[in-house]
N, C-alpha and C positions, 0 to 999 in steps of 0.2 A: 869629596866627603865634607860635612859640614864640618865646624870651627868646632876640633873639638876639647878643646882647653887644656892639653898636655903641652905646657909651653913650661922653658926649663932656659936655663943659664946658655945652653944649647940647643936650641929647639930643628927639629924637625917638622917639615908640613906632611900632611897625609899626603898630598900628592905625589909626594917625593916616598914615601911609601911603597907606590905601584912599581916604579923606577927600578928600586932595591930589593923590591921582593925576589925576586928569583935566584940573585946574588948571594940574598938572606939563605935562602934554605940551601944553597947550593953549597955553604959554608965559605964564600969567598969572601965576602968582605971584610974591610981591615977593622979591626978589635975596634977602634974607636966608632966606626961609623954603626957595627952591629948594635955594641951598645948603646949609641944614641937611638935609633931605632926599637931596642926591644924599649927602653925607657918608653919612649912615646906610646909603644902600642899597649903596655900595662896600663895607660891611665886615659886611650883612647878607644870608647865601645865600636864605632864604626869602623878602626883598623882593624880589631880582633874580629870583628864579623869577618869584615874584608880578605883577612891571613887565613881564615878557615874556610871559606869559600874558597878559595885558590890551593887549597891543601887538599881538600873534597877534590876539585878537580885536576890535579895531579892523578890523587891517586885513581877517581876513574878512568883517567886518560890510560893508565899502566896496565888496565885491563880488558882493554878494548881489545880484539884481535886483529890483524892483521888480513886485508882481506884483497884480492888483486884485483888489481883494476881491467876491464874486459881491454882490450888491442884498438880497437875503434875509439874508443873514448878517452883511451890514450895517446892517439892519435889526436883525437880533434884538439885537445887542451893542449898539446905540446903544438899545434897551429895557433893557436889563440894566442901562447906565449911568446911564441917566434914573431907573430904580427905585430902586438904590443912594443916586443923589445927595437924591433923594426922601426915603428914610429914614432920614439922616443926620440928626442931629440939628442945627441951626441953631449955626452957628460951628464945627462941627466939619471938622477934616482926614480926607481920605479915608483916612489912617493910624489914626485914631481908630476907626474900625469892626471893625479884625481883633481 
């Protein structure tokens, strides 16, 4: 997100935003790091896009149904995954392969 000039005695970046959002609405986070956050995004238009768009899909996500996956294609992807975690190399994160 661009520079968006919510800078304070304490500041947070947006980027650090992405990081903490889940936390954020999950109610975890420790009092001080919440409120440096909600600070920023009162006085940042591109977090508060950002917080509401990820809130939108939340809640679309809570409405999706639940739908089963056919046996075949359950199959091949749990092949796919077996292969991968196979050729990884020993200690490595599944991040480590891209």
């Amino acid at each position: 997100m661009p520079d968006c000039g919510a800078h304070g005695p304490s500041t947070i970046e947006c980027r650090q935003i992405a990081d903490l959002l889940s936390d954020y609405l999950d109610g975890t986070l420790p009092k001080d790091t919440r409120e440096l956050l909600e600070w920023h995004i009162e006085g940042c238009a591109p977090c508060v896009a950002f917080v509401k768009t990820y809130r939108g899909t939340i809640t679309a996500a809570t409405k999706l149904r639940d739908v089963e996956i056919p046996a075949e294609l359950k199959q091949r992807l749990l092949a796919v995954l077996r292969n991968q975690r196979a050729s990884r190399p020993s200690g490595a994160s599944p991040s480590d392969t891209s």
